[in-house]
PDB file as gemmi writes it, atoms N, CA and C in Angstrom:
CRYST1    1.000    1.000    1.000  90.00  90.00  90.00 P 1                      
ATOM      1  N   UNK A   1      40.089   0.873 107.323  1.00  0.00           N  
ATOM      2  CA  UNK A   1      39.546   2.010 106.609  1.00  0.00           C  
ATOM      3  C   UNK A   1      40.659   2.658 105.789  1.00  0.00           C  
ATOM      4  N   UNK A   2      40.448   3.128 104.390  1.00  0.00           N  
ATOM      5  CA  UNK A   2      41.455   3.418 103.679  1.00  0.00           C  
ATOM      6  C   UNK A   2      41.025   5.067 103.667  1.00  0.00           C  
ATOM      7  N   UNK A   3      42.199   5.774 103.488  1.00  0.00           N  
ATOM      8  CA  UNK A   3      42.390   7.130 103.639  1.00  0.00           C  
ATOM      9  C   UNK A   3      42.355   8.099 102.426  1.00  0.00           C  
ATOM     10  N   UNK A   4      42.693   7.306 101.647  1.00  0.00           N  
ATOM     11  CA  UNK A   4      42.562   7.717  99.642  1.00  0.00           C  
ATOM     12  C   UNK A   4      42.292   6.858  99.293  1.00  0.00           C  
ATOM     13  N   UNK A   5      42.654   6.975  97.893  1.00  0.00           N  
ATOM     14  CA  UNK A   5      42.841   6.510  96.642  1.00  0.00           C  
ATOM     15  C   UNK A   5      43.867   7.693  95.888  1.00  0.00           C  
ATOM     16  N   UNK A   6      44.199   6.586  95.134  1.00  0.00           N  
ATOM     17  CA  UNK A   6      45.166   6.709  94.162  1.00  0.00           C  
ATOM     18  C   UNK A   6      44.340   7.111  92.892  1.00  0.00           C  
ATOM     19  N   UNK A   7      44.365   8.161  92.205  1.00  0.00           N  
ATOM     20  CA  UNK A   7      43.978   8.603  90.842  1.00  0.00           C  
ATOM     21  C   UNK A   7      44.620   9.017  89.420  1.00  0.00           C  
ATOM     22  N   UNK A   8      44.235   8.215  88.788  1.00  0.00           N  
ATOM     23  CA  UNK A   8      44.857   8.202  87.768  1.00  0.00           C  
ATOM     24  C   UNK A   8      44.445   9.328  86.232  1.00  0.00           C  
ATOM     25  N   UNK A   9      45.357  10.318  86.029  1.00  0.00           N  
ATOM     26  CA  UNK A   9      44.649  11.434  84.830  1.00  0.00           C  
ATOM     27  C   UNK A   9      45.401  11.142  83.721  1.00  0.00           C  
ATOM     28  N   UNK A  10      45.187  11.485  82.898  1.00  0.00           N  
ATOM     29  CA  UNK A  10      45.301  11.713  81.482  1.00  0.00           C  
ATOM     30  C   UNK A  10      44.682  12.088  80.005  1.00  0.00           C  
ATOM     31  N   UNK A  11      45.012  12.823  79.208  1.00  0.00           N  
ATOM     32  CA  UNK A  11      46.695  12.977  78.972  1.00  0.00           C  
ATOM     33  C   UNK A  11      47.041  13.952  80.357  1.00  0.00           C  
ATOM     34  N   UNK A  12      48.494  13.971  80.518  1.00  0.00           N  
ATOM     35  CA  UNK A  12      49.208  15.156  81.345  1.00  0.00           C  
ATOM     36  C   UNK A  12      49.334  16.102  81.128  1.00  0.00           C  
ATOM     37  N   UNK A  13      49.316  16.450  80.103  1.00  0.00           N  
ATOM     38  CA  UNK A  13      49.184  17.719  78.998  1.00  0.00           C  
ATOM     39  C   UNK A  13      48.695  17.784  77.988  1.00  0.00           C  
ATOM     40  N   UNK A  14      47.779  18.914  77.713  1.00  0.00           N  
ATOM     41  CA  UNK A  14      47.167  19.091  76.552  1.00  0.00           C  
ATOM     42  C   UNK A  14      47.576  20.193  75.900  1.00  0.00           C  
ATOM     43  N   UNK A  15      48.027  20.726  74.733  1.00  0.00           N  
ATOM     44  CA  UNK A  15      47.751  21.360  73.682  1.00  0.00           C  
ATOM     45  C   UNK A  15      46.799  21.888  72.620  1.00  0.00           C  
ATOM     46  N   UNK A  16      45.881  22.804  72.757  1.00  0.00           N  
ATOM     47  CA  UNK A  16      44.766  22.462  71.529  1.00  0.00           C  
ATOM     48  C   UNK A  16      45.220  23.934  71.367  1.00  0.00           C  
ATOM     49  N   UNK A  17      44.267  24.114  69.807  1.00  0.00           N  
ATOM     50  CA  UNK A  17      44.125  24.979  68.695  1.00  0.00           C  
ATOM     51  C   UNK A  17      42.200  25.698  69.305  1.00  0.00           C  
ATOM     52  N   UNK A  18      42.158  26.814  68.950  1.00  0.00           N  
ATOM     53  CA  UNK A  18      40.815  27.269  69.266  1.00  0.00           C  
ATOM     54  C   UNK A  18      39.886  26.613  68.334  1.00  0.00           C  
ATOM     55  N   UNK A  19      38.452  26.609  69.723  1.00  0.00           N  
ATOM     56  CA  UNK A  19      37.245  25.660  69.085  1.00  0.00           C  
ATOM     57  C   UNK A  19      37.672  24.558  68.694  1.00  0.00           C  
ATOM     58  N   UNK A  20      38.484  23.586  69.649  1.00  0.00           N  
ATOM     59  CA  UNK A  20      39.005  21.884  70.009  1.00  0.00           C  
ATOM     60  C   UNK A  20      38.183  21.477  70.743  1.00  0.00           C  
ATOM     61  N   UNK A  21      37.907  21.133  70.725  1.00  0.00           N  
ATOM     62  CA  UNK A  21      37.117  19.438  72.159  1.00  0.00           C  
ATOM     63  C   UNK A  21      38.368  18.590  72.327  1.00  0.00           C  
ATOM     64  N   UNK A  22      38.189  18.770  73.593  1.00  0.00           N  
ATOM     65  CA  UNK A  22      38.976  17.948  74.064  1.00  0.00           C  
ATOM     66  C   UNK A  22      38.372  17.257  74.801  1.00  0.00           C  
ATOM     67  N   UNK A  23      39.451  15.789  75.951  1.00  0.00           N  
ATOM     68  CA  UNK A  23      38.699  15.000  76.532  1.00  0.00           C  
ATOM     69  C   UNK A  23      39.817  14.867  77.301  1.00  0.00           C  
ATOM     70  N   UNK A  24      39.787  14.815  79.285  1.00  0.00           N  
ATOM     71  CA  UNK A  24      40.889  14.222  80.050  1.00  0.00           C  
ATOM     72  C   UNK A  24      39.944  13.289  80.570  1.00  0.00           C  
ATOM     73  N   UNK A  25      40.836  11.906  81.113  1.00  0.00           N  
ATOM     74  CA  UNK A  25      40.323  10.817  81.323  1.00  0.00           C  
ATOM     75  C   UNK A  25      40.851  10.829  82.991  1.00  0.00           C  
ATOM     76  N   UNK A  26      40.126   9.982  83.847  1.00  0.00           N  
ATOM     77  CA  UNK A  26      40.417  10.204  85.316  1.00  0.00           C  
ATOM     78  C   UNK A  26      39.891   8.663  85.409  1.00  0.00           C  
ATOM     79  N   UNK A  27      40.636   7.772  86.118  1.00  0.00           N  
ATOM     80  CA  UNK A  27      40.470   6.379  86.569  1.00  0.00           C  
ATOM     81  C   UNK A  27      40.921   5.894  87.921  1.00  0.00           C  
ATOM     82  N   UNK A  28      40.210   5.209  88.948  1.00  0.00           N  
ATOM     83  CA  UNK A  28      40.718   4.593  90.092  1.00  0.00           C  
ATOM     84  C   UNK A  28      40.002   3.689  90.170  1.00  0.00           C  
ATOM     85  N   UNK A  29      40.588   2.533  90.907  1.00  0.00           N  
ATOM     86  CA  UNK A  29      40.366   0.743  91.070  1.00  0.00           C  
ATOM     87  C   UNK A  29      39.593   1.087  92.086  1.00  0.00           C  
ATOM     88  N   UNK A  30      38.780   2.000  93.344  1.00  0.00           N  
ATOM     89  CA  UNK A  30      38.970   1.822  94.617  1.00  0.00           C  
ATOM     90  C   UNK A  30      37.295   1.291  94.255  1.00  0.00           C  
ATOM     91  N   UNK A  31      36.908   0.448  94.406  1.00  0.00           N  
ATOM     92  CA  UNK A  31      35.111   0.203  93.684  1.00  0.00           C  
ATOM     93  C   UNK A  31      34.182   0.930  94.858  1.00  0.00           C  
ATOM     94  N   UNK A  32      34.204   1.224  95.840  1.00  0.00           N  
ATOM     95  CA  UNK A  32      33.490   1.911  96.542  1.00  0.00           C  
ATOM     96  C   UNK A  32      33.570   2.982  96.844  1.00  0.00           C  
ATOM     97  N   UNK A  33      33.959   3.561  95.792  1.00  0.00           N  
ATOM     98  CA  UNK A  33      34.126   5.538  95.413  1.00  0.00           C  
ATOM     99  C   UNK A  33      33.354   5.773  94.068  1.00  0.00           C  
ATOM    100  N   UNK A  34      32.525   6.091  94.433  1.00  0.00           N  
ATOM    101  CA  UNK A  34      31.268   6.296  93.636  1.00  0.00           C  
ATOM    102  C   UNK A  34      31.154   7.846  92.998  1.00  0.00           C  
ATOM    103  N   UNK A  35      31.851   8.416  93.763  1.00  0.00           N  
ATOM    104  CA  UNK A  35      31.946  10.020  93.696  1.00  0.00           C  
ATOM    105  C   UNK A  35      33.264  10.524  92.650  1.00  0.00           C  
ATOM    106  N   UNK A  36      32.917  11.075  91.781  1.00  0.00           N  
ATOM    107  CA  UNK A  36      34.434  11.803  91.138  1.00  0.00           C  
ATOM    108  C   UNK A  36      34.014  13.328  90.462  1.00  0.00           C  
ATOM    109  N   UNK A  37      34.617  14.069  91.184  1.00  0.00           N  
ATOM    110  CA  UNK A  37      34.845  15.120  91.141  1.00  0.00           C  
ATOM    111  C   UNK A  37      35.781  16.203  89.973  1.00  0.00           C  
ATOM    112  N   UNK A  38      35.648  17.044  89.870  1.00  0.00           N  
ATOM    113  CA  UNK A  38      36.631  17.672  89.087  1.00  0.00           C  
ATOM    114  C   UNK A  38      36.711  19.116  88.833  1.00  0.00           C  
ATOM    115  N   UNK A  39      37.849  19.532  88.824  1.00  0.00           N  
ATOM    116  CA  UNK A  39      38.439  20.975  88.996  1.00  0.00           C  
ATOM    117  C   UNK A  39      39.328  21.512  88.146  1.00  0.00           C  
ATOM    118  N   UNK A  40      38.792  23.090  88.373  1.00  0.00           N  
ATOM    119  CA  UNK A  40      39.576  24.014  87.575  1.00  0.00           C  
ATOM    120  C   UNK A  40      40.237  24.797  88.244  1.00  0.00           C  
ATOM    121  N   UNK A  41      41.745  24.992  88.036  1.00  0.00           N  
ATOM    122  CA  UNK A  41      42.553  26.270  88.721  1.00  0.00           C  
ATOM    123  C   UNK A  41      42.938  27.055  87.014  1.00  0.00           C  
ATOM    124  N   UNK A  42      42.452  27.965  87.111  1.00  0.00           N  
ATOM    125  CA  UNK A  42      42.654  29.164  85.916  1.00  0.00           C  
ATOM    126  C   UNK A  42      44.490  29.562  86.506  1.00  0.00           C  
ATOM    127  N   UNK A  43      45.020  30.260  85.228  1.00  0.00           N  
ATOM    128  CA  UNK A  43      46.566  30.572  85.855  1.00  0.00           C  
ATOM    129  C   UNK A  43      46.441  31.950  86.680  1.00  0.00           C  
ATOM    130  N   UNK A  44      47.423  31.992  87.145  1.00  0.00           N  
ATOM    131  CA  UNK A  44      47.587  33.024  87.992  1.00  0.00           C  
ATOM    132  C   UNK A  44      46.141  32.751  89.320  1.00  0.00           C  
ATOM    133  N   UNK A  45      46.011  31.909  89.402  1.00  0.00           N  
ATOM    134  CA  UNK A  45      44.500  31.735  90.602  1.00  0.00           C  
ATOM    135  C   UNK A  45      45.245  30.873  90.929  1.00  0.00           C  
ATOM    136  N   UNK A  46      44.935  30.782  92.585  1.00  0.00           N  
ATOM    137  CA  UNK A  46      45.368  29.949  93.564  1.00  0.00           C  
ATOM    138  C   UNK A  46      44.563  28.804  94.189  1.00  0.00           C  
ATOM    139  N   UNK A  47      42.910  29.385  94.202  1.00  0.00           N  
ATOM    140  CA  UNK A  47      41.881  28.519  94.327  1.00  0.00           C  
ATOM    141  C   UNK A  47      41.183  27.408  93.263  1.00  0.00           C  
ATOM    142  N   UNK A  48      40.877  26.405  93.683  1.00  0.00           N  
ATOM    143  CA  UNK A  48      40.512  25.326  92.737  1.00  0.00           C  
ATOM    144  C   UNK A  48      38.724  25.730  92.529  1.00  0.00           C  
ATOM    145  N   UNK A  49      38.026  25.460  91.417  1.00  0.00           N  
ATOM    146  CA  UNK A  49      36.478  26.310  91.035  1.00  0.00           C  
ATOM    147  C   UNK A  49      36.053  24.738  91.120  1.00  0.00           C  
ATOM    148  N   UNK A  50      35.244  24.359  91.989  1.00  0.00           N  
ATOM    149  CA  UNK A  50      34.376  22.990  91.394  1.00  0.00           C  
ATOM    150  C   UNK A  50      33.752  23.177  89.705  1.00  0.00           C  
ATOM    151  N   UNK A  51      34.098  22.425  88.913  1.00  0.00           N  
ATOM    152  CA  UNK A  51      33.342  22.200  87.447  1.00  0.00           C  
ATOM    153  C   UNK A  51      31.656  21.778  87.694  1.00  0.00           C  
ATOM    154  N   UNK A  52      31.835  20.335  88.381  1.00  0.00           N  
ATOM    155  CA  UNK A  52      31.266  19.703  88.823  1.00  0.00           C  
ATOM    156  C   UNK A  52      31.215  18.228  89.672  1.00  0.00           C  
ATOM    157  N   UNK A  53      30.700  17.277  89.406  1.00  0.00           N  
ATOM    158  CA  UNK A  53      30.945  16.013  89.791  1.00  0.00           C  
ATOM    159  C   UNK A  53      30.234  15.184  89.152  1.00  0.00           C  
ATOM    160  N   UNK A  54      30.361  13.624  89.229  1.00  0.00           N  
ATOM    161  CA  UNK A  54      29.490  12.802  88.570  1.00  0.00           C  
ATOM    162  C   UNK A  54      29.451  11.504  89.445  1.00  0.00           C  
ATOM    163  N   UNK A  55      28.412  10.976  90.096  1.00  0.00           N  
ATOM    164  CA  UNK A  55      27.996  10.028  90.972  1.00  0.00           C  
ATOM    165  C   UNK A  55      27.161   8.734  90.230  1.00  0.00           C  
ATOM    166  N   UNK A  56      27.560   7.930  90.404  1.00  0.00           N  
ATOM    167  CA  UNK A  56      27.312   6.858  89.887  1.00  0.00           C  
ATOM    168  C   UNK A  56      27.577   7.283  88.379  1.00  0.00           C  
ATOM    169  N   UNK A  57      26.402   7.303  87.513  1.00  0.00           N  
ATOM    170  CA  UNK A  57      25.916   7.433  86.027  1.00  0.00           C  
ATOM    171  C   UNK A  57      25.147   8.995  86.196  1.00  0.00           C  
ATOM    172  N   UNK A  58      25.322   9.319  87.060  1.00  0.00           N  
ATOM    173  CA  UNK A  58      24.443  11.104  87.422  1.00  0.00           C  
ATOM    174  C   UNK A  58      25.314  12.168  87.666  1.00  0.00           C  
ATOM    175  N   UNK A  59      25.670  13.343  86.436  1.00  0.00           N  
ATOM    176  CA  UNK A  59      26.555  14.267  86.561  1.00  0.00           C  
ATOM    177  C   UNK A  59      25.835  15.476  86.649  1.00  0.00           C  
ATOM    178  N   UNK A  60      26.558  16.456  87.599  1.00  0.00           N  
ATOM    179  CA  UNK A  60      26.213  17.641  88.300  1.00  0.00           C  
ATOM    180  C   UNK A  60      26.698  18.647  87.789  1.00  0.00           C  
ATOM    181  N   UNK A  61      26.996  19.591  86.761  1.00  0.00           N  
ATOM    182  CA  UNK A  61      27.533  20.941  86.771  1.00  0.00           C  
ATOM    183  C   UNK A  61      27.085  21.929  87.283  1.00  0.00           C  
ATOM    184  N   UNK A  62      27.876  22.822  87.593  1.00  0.00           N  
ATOM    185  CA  UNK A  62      28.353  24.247  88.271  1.00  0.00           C  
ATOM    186  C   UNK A  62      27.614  24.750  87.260  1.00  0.00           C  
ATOM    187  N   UNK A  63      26.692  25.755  87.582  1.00  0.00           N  
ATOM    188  CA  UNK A  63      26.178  27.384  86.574  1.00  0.00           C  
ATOM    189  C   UNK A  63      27.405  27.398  85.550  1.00  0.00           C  
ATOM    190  N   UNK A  64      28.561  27.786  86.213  1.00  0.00           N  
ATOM    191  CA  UNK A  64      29.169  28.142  85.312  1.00  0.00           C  
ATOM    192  C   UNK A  64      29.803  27.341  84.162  1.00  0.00           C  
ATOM    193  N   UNK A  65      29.827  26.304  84.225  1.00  0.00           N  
ATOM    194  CA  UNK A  65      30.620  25.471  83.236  1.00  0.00           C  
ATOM    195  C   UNK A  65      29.679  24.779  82.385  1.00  0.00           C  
ATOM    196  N   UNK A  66      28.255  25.304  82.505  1.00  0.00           N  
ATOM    197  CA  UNK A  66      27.410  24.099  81.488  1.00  0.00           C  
ATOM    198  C   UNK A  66      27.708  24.003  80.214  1.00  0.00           C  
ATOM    199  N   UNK A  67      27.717  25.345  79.498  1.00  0.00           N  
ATOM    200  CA  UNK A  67      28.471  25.600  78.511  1.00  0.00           C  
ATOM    201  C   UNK A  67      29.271  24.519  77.987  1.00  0.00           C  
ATOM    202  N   UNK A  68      30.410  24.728  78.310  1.00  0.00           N  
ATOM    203  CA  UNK A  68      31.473  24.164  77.538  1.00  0.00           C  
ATOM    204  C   UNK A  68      32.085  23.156  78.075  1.00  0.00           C  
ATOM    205  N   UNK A  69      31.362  22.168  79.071  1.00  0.00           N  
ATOM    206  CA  UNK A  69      31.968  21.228  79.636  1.00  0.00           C  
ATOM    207  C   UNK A  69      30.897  20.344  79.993  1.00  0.00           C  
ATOM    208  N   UNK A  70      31.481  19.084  79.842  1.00  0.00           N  
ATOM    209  CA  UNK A  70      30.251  17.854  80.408  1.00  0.00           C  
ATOM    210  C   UNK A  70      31.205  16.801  80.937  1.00  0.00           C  
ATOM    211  N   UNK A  71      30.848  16.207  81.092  1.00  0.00           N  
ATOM    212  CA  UNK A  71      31.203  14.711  81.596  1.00  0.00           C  
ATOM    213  C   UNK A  71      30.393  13.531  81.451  1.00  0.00           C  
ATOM    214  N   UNK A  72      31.447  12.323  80.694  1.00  0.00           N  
ATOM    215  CA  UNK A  72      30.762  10.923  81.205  1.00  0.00           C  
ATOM    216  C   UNK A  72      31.423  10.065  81.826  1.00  0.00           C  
ATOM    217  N   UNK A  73      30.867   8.581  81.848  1.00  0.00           N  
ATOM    218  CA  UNK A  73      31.326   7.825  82.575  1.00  0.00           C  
ATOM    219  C   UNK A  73      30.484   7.065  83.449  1.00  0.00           C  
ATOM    220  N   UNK A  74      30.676   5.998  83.957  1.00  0.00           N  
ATOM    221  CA  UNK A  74      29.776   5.234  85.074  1.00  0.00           C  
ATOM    222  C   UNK A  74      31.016   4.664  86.334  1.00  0.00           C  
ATOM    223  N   UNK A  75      30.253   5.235  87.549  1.00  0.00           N  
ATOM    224  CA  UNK A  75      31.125   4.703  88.479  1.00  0.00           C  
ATOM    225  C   UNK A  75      30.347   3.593  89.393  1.00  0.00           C  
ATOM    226  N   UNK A  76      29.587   3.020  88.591  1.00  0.00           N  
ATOM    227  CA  UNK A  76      28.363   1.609  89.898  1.00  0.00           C  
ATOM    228  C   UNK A  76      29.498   0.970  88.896  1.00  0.00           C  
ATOM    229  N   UNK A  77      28.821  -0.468  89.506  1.00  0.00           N  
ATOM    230  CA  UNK A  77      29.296  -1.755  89.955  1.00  0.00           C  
ATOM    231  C   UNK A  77      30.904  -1.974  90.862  1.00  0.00           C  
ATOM    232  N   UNK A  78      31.409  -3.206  90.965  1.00  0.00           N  
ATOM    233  CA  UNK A  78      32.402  -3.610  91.615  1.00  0.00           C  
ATOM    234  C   UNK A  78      33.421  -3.380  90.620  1.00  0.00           C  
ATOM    235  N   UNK A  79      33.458  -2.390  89.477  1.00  0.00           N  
ATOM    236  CA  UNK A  79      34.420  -2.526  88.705  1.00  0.00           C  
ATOM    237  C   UNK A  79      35.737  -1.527  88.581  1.00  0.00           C  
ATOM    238  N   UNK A  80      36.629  -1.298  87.863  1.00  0.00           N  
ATOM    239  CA  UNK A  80      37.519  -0.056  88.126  1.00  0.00           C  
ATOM    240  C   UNK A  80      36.655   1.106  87.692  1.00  0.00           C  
ATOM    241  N   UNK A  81      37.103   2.236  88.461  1.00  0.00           N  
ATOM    242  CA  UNK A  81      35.918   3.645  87.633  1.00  0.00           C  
ATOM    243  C   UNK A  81      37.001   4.279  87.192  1.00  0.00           C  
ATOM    244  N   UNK A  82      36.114   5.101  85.861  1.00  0.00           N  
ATOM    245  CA  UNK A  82      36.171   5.883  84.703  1.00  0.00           C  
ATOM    246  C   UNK A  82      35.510   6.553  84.794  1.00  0.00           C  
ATOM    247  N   UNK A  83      36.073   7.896  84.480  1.00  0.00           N  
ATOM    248  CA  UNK A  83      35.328   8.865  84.110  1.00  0.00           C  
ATOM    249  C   UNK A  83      36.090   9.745  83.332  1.00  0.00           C  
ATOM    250  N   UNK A  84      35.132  10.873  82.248  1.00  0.00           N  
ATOM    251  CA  UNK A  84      35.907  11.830  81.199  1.00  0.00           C  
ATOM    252  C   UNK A  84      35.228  13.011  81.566  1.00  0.00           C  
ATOM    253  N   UNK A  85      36.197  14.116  81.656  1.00  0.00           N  
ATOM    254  CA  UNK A  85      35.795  15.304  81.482  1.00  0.00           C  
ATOM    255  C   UNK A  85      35.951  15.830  79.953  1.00  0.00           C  
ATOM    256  N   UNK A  86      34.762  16.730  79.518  1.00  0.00           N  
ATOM    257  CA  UNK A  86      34.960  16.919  77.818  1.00  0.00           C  
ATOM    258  C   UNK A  86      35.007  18.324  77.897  1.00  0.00           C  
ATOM    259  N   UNK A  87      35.638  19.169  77.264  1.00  0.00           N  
ATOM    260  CA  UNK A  87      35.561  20.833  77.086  1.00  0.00           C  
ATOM    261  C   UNK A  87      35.534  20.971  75.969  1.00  0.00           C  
ATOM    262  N   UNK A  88      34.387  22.120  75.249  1.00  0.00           N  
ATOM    263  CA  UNK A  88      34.223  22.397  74.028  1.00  0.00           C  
ATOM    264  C   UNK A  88      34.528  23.670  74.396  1.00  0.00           C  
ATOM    265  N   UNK A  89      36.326  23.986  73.486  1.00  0.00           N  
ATOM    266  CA  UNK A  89      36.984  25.120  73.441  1.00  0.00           C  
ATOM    267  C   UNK A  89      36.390  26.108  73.058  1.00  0.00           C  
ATOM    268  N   UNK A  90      35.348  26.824  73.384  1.00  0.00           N  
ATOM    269  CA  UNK A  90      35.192  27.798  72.059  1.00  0.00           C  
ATOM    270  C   UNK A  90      35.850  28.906  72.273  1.00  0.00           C  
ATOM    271  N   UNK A  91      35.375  30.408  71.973  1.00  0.00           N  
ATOM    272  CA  UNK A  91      35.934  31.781  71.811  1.00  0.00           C  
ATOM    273  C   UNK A  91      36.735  31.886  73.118  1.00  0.00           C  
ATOM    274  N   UNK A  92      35.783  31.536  74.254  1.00  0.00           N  
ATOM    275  CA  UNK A  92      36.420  31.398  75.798  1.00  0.00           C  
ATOM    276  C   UNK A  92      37.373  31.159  75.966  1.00  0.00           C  
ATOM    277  N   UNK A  93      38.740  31.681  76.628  1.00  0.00           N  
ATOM    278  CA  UNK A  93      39.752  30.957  76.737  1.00  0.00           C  
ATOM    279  C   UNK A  93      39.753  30.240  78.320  1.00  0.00           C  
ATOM    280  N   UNK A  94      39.902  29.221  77.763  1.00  0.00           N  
ATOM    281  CA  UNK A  94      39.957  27.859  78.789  1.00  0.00           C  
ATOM    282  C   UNK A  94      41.221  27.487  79.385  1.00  0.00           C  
ATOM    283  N   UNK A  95      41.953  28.167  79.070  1.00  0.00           N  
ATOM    284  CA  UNK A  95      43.466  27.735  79.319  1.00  0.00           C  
ATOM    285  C   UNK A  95      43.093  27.546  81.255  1.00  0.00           C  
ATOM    286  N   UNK A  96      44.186  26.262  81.698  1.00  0.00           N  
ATOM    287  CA  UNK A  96      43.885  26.327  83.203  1.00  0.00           C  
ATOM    288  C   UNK A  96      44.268  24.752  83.505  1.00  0.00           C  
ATOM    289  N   UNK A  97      44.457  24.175  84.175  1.00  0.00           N  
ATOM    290  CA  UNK A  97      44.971  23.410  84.879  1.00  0.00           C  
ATOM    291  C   UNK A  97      43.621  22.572  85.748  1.00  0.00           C  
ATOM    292  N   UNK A  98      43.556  21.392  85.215  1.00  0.00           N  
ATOM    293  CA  UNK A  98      42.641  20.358  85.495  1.00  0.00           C  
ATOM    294  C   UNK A  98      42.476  19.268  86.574  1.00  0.00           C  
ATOM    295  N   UNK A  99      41.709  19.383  87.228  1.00  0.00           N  
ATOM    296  CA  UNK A  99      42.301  18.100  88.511  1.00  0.00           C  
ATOM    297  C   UNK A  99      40.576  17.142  88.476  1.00  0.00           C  
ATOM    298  N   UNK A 100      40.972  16.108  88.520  1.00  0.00           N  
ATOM    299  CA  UNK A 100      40.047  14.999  89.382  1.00  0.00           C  
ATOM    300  C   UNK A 100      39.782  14.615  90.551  1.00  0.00           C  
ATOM    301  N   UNK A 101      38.965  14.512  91.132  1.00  0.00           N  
ATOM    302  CA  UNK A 101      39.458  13.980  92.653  1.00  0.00           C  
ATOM    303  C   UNK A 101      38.373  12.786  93.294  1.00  0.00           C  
ATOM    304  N   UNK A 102      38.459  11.801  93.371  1.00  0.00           N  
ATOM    305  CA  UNK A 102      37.619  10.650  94.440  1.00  0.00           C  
ATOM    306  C   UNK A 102      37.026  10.728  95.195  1.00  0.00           C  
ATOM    307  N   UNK A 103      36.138  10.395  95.566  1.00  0.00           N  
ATOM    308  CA  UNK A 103      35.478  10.645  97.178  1.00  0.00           C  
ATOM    309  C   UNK A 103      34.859   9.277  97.674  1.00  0.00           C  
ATOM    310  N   UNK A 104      34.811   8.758  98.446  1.00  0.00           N  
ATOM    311  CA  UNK A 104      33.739   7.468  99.152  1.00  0.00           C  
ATOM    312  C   UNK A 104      32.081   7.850  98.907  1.00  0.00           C  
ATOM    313  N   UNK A 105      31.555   7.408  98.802  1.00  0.00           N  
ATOM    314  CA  UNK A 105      30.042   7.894  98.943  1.00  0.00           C  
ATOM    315  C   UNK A 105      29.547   6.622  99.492  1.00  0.00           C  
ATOM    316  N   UNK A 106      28.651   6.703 101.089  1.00  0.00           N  
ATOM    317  CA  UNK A 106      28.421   5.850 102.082  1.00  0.00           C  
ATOM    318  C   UNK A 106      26.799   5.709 101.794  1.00  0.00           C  
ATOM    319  N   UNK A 107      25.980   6.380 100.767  1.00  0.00           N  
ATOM    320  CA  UNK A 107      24.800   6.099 100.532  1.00  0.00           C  
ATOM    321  C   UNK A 107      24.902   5.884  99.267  1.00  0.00           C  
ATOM    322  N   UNK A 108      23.606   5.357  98.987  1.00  0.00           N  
ATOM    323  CA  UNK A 108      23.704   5.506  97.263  1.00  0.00           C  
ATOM    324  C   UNK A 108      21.920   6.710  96.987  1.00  0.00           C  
ATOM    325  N   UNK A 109      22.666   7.507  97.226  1.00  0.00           N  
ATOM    326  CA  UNK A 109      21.734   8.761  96.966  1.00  0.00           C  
ATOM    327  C   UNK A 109      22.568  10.147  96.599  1.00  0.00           C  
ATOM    328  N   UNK A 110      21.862  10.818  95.983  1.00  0.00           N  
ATOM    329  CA  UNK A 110      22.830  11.911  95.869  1.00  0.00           C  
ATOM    330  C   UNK A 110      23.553  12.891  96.727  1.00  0.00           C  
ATOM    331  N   UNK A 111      24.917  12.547  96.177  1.00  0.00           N  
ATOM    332  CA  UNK A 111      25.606  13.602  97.985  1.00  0.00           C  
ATOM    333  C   UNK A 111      25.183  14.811  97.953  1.00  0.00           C  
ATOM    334  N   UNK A 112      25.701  15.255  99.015  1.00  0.00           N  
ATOM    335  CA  UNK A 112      25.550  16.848  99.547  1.00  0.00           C  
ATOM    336  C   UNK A 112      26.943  17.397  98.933  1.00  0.00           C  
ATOM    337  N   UNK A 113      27.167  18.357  97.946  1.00  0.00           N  
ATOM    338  CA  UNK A 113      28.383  18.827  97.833  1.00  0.00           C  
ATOM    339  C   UNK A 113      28.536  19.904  98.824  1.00  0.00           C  
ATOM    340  N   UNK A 114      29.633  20.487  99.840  1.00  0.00           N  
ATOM    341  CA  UNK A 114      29.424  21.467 100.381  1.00  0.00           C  
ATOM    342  C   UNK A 114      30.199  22.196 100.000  1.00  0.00           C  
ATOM    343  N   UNK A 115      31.287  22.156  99.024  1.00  0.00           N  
ATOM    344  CA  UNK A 115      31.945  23.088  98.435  1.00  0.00           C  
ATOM    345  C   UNK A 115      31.497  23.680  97.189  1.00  0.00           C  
ATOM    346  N   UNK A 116      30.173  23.615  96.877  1.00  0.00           N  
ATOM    347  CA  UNK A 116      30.168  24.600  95.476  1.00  0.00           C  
ATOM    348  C   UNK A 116      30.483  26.348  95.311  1.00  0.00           C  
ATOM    349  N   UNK A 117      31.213  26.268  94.324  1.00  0.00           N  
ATOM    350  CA  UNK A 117      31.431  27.593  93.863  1.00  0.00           C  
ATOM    351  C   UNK A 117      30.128  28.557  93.399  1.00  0.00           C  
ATOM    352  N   UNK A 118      29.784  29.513  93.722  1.00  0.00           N  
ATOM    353  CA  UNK A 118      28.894  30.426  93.158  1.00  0.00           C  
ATOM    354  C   UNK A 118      29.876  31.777  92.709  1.00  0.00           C  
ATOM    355  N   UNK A 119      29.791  32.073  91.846  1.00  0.00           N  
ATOM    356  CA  UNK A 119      30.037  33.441  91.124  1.00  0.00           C  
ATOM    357  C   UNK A 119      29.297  34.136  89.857  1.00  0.00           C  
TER     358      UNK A 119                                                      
END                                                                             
């Protein structure tokens, strides 16, 4: 039984100009992690905000991020997974620090997240 995965982000840093789209890319080989996740820590905040997640070809957002954030990507078959988080910069300042994260998923139905953020 393996304990992680290894995840791969990029770019490492972004720079944009207001009302940019941007795009970070998140990749791992592990083929039976179906689940990828992704997070926001705003500065000066210590806690990570679930965005959302995206399971197989089926992505989930948070109330709060429908707005200005989506995601694609497909994580079925036996192949390496991909996935993109997209933010459409607008007036909002988005500034904040981005994470991905893996999960196993042991059904192929939609998980239970038990960490969602409400605010």
């Amino acid at each position: 039984m393996s304990l992680g995965v290894e995840v791969h982000q990029s770019p490492s840093e972004i720079i944009t100009r207001p009302k940019q789209t941007l795009q970070i890319s998140c990749s791992h080989s592990k083929t039976d992690y179906w689940l990828m996740l992704w997070y926001q820590r705003p500065p000066g905040d210590s806690s990570m905000k679930l965005i959302g997640y995206l399971y197989l070809k089926d992505s989930t957002l948070e109330e709060a991020f429908q707005k200005d954030f989506s995601f694609s990507g497909d994580l079925s078959g036996d192949t390496k997974k991909n996935s993109s988080l997209v933010i459409r910069n607008t007036e909002q300042n988005l500034n904040a620090v981005y994470y991905c994260a893996a999960r196993e998923a042991r059904q192929q139905k939609t998980p239970e997240i038990a960490a969602k953020t409400r605010r």
